[in-house]
C-alpha positions as CSV (number, residue, x, y, z in Angstrom):
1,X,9.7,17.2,23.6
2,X,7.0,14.8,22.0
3,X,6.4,11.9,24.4
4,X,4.6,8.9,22.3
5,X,3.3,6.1,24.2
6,X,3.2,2.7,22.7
7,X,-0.3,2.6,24.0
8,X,-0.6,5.5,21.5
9,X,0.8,4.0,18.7
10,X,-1.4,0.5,19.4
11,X,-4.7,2.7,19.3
12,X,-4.2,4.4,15.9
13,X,-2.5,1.1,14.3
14,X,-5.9,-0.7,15.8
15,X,-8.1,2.3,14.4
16,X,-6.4,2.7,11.1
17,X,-7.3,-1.1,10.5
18,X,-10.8,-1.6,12.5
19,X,-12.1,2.2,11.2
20,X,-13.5,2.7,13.9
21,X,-12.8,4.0,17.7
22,X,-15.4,1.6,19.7
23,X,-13.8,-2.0,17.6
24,X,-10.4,-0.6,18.5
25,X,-11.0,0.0,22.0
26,X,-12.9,-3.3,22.5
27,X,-9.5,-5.0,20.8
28,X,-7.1,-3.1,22.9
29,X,-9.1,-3.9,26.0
30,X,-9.7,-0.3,26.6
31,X,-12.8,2.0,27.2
32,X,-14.1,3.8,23.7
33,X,-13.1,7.1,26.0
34,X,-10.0,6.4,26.8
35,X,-8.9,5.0,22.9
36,X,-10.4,8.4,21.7
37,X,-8.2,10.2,24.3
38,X,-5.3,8.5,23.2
39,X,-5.6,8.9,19.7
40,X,-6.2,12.5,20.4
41,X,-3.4,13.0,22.5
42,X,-0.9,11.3,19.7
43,X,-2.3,13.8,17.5
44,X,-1.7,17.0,19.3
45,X,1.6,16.0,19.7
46,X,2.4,14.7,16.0
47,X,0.1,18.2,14.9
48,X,-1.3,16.8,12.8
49,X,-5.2,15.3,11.6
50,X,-4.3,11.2,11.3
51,X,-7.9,10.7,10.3
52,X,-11.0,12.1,8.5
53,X,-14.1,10.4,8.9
54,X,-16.4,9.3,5.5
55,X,-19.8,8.2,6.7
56,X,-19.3,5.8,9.7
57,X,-15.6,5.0,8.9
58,X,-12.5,6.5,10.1
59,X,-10.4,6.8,6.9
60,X,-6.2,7.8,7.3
61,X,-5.1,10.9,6.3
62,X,-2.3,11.9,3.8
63,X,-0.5,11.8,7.0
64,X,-2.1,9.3,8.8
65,X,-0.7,7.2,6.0
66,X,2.6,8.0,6.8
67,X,2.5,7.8,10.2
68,X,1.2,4.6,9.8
69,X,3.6,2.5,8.5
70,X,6.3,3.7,10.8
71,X,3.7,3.0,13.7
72,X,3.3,-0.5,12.6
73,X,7.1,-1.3,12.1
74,X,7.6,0.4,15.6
75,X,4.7,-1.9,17.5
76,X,6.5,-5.4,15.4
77,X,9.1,-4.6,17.0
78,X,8.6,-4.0,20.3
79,X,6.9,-7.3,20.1
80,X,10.0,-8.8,18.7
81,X,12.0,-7.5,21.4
82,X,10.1,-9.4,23.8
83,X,10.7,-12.6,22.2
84,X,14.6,-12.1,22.3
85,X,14.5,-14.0,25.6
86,X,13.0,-17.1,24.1
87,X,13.5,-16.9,20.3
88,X,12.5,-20.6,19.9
89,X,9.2,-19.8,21.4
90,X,8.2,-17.9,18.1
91,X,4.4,-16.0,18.8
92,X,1.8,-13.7,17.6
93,X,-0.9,-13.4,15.4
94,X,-0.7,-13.2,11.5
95,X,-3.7,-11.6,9.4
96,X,-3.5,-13.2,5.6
97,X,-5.2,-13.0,2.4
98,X,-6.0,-15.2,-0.6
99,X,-8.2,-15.4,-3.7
100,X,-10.5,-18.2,-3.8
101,X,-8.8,-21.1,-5.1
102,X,-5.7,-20.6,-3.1
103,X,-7.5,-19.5,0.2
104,X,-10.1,-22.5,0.0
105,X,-8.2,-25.1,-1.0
106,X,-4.0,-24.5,-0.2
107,X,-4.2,-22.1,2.7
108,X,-6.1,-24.1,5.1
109,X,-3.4,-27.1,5.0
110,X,-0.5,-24.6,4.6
111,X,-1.6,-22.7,7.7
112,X,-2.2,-26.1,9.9
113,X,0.8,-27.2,9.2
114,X,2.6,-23.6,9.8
115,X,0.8,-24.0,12.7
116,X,1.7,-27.4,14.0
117,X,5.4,-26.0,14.0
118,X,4.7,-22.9,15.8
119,X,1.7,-23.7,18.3
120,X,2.3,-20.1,19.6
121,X,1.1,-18.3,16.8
122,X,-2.6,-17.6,15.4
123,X,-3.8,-16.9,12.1
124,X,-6.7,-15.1,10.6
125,X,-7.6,-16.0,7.2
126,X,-9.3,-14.2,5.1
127,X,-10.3,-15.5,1.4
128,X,-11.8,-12.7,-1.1
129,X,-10.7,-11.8,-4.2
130,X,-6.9,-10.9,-5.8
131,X,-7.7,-7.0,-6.0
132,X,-9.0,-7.1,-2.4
133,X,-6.0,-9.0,-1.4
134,X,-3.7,-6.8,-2.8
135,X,-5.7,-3.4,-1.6
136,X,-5.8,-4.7,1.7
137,X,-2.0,-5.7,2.0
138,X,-0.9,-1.9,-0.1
139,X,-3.0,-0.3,3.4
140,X,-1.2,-2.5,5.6
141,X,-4.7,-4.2,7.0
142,X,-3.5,-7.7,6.1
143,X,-0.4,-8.9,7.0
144,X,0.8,-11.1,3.8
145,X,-1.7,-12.6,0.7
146,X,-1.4,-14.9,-2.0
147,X,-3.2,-13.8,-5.3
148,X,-3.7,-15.2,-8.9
149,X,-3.5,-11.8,-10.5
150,X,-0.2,-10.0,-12.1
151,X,1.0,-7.7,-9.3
152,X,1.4,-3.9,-10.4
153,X,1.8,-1.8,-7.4
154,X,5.0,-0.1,-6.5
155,X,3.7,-0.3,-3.0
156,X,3.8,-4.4,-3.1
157,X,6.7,-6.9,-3.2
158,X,5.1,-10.0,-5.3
159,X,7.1,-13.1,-5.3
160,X,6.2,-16.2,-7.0
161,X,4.9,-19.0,-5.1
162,X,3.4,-21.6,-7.4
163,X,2.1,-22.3,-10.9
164,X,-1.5,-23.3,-10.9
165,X,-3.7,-24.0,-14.1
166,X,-7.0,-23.4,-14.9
167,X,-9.4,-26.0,-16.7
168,X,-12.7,-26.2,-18.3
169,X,-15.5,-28.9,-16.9
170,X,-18.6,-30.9,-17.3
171,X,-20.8,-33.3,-15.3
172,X,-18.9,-36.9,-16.5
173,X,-22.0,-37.9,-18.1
174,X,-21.8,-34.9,-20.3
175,X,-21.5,-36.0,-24.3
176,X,-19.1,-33.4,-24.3
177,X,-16.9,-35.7,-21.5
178,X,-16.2,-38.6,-24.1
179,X,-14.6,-36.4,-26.6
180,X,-10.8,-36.4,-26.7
181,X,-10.7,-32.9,-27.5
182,X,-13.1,-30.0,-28.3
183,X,-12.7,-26.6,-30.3
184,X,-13.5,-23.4,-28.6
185,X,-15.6,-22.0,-30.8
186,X,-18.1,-25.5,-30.2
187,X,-18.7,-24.5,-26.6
188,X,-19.3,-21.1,-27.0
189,X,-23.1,-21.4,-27.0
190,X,-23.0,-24.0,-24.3
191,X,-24.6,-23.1,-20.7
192,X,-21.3,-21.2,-18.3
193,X,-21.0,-21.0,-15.3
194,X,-18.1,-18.7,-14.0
195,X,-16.6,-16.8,-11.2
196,X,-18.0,-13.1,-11.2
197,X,-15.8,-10.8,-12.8
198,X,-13.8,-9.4,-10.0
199,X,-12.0,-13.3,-9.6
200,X,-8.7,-13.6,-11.5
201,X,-9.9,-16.9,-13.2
202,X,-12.6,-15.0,-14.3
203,X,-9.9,-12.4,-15.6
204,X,-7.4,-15.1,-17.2
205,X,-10.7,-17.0,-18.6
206,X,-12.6,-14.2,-20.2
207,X,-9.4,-12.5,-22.0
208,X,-8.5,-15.7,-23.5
209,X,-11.5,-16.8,-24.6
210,X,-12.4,-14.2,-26.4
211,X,-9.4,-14.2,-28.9
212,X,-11.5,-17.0,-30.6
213,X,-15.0,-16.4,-30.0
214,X,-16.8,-13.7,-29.6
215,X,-19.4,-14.0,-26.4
216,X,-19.8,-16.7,-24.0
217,X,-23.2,-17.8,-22.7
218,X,-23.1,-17.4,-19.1
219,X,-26.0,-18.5,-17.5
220,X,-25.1,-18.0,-13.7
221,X,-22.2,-16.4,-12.1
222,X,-21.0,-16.8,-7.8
223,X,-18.4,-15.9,-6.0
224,X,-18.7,-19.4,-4.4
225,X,-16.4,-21.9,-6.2
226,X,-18.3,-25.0,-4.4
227,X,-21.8,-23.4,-6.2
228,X,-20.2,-23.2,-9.8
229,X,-19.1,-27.1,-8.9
230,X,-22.2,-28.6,-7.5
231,X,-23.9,-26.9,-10.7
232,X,-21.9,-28.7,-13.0
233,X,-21.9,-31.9,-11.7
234,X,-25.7,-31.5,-11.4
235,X,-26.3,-30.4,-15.2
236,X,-25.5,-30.1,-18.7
237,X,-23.3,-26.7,-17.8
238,X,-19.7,-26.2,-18.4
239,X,-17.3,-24.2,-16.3
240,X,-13.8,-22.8,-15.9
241,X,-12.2,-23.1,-13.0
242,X,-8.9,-23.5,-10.9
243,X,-7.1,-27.1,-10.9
244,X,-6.8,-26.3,-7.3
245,X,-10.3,-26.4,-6.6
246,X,-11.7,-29.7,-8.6
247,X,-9.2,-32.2,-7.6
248,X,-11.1,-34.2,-5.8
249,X,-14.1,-34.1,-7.8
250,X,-12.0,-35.3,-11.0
251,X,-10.4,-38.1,-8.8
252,X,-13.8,-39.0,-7.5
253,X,-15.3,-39.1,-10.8
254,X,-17.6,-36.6,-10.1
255,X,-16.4,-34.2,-12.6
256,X,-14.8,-34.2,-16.4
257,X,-11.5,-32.4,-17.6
258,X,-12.2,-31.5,-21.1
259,X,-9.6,-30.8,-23.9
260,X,-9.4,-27.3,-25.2
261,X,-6.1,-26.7,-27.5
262,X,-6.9,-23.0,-28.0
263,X,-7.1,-22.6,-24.0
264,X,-3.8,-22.7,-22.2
265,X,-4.2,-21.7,-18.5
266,X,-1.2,-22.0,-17.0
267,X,-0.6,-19.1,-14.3
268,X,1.7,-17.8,-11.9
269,X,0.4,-17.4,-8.3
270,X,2.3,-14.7,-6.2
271,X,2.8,-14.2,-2.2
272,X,2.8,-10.6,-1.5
273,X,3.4,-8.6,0.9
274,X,3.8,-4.5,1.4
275,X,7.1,-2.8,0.8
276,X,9.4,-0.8,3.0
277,X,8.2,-2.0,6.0
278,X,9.4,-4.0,8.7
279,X,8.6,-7.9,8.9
280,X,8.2,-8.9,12.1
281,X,10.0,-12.4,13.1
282,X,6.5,-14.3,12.8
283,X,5.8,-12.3,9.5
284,X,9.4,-13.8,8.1
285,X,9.1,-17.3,9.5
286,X,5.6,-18.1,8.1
287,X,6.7,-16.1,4.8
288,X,9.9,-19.0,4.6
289,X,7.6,-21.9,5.4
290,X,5.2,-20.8,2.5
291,X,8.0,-20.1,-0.2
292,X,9.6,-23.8,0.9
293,X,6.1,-25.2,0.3
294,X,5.0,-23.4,-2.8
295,X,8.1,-22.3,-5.2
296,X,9.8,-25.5,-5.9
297,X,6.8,-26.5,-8.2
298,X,7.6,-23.5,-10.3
299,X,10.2,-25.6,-12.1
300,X,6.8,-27.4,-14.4
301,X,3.3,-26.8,-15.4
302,X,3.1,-30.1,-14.6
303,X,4.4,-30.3,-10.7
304,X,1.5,-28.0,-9.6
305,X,0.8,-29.3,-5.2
306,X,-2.0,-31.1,-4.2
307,X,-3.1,-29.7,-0.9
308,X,-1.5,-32.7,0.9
309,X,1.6,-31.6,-0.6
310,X,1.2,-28.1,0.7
311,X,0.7,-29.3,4.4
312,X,3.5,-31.3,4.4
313,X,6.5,-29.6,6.6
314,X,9.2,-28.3,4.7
């Protein structure tokens, strides 16, 4: 008779995501010996190898992977059982994802005010690109994300959550900044500053933009969206970038809007999370508060949140 112990399970969910035996112990509050015990012992009972080891990572198996998500769903809802006795006293800890402009500049409001409703619960947030997001949600090491990028993975359930546009931008006291609008093709040679390729904007930006010209002169590229701004409003360089992201600056006057008609930048950001597996009660409850927040501005390009709007309660 195979006898699993949750303790089991929790050690190979913890090393699965950590990839490594030593950060899963220290998590767990367990020795590094008695983790690697464990994780044996749940092996020689399964029969099978759950991991293989590449370099100085513990890396999942074939079935490793398939263990996995049935150890996960069996470990949310234990925890969910113990919250039957107090349901209103929703806890736990959420792990979520976002590219750049969402993570920097929606998320932190969105999880404060998630938050504020359910003091009981703690979130780790983790901002890095869309095709991170989405890799880390497919392998289970991220609980939910919120990405900028089309979602094609049969592994991921991608619902829409808000439409966000991306604009181009000078320093106000740009020449270019006075002109009511501006042809593609005139900026082409001017100094860019952009996301590095990986971002989504990047993506959206680049694929556009090059139906009517045929390079753009990129002069500096970050993955820091505060960089591409203070290097606009400090020169005579131009960027693309999320809505989301120079708000303030525009309504401070720090930074321009400029007029493009060939450019039309209106996207649909997604909330994802993996597929076939179970949502624990915390999971579902922050996954309502975000949809209440986000998907009623889908209606317009025009009714895009301002981050005050996201942290308002639904």
């Amino acid at each position: 008779m195979i006898r699993i112990t949750l303790r089991q399970l929790a050690v190979f969910e913890a090393v699965a995501r950590e990839g490594s035996i030593v950060k899963a112990a220290g998590e767990i509050g367990l020795s590094p010996s008695a983790a690697s015990m464990s994780l044996k012992d749940l092996e020689a009972q399964l029969g099978a190898q759950l991991f293989v080891r590449q370099g100085k990572r513990l890396m999942l198996s074939d079935r490793g992977r398939q263990v996995r998500e049935m150890a996960t769903s069996i470990l949310l809802q234990v925890v969910d059982l113990g919250s039957l006795t107090a349901p209103q006293e929703l806890s736990g800890r959420l792990r979520i994802g976002a590219a750049g402009s969402l993570g920097n500049y929606l998320l932190p409001q969105l999880c404060a005010g998630f938050m504020q409703q359910y003091p009981r619960i703690s979130i780790e947030l983790r901002v890095s690109s869309s095709m991170d997001v989405m890799e880390r949600v497919q392998k289970m090491s991220l609980d939910l994300g919120f990405v900028g990028a089309p979602v094609n993975s049969t592994y991921l359930q991608a619902s829409p959550w808000l439409r966000d546009s991306l604009v181009v931008c000078c320093a106000p006291d740009n020449p270019l900044a006075s002109r009511p609008r501006i042809m593609l093709n005139e900026l082409a040679r001017q100094p860019w500053v952009l996301e590095k390729t990986a971002s989504s904007e990047r993506t959206a930006f680049t694929t556009e933009a090059l139906k009517y010209v045929n390079s753009i002169n990129v002069v500096l590229e970050t993955d820091s969206i505060e960089a591409i701004k203070r290097v606009v409003r400090q020169g005579q360089a131009v960027a693309c970038i999320s809505a989301l992201a120079v708000e303030d600056e525009v309504r401070r006057g720090e930074l321009a809007i400029l007029k493009i008609p060939e450019l039309n930048f209106t996207r649909i950001c997604s909330l994802i999370t993996r597929r076939n597996v179970y949502y624990s009660q915390t999971l579902q409850a922050f996954r309502t508060f975000a949809m209440a927040q986000g998907a009623s501005t889908l209606t317009g390009p025009d009714e895009r949140p301002s981050a005050e709007d996201i942290a308002k309660p639904a």
